[in-house]
Each structure stands twice: as C-alpha cells, then as structure tokens.
C-alpha positions in Angstrom: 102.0 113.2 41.3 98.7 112.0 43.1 95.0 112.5 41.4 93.9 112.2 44.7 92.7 115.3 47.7 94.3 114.7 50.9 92.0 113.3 53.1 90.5 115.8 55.4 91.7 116.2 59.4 89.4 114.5 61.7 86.4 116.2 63.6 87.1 117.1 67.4 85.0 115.2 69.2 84.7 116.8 73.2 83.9 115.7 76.7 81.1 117.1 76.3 80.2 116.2 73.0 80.4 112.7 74.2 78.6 112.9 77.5 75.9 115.1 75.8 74.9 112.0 73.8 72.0 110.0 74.9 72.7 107.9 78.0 75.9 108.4 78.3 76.5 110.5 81.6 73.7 108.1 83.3 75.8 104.7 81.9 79.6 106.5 83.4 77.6 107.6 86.8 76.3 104.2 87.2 79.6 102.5 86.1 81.6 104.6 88.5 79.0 103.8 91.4 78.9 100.1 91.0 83.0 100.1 90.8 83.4 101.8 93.6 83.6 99.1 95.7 86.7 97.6 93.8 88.5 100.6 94.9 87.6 100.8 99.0 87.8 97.2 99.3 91.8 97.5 100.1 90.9 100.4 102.0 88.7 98.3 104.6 90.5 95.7 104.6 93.4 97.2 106.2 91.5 99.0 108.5 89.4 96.2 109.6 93.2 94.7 110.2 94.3 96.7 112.2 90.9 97.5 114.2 92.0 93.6 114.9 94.9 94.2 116.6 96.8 93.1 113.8 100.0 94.9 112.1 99.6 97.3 109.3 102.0 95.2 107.6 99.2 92.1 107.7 96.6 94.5 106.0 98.9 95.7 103.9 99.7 91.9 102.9 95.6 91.2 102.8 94.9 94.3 100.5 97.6 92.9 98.3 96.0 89.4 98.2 93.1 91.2 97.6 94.1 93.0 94.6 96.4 90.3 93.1 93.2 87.8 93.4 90.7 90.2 91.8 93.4 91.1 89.4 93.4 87.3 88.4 89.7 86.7 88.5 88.4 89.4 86.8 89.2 88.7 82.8 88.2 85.5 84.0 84.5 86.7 85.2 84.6 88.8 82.2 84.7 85.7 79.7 82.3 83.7 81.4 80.0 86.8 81.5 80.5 87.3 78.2 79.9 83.3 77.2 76.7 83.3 79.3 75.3 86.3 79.1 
C-alpha cells in the first residue's frame, strides 16, 4: 500500500496557448519564410531543366542531387554553426 497521491495528469497546453506566448508566432513566421527556399529549390530546378531543353528525367535526377546534398550538408552546417556561433 503506497503513502504517496498519485501524481496529478498534465496541463493541456494548446496551439494557441503556445503561439500566444511572447515571440513565438513572429519566430515560426520568420522560420517558415527563411525555409522556404529549401522547399522550391527542387521545384526550380526541374523547371529550369526542362525550360533547357533537357528531359524531365535530368531534373528529376538534379532535384534529387539537390536534396541528397543538402540532406548531407545540413547537420553538418548545423555543427559548425553551433561551434562558431
């Protein structure tokens, strides 16, 4: 038999509980807008391919290159960001 209360559940915390808090919403916006270049990159890549005269199937192979390469560099950038401040 235990002398001890059970602990209590954990608060709810909300989207909007967490976005309401200061800087928050400002510090996602300006994440999301400085990503968004990570994303379209693929994007214009294959259509700058193509605009080329090259086949979709080079683009496609470029925009995999692309993300393979970035997918590589990036914990890398992270560290020395990290190391260097």
């Amino acid at each position: 038999m235990s002398l001890t209360a059970p602990p209590a559940p954990a608060p709810r915390i909300t989207y909007g509980a967490v976005l309401g808090s200061p800087y928050v919403a400002r510090l996602l916006g300006g994440t999301l807008t400085g990503r968004l270049p990570n994303g379209m990159a693929p994007v214009a890549i294959l259509l700058w391919a193509t605009a080329s005269g090259s086949s979709i199937a080079f683009g496609g192979l470029l925009s995999a290159l692309y993300g393979l390469s970035s997918s590589v560099v990036q914990p890398v950038k992270g560290c020395l960001m990290d190391r260097h401040r």
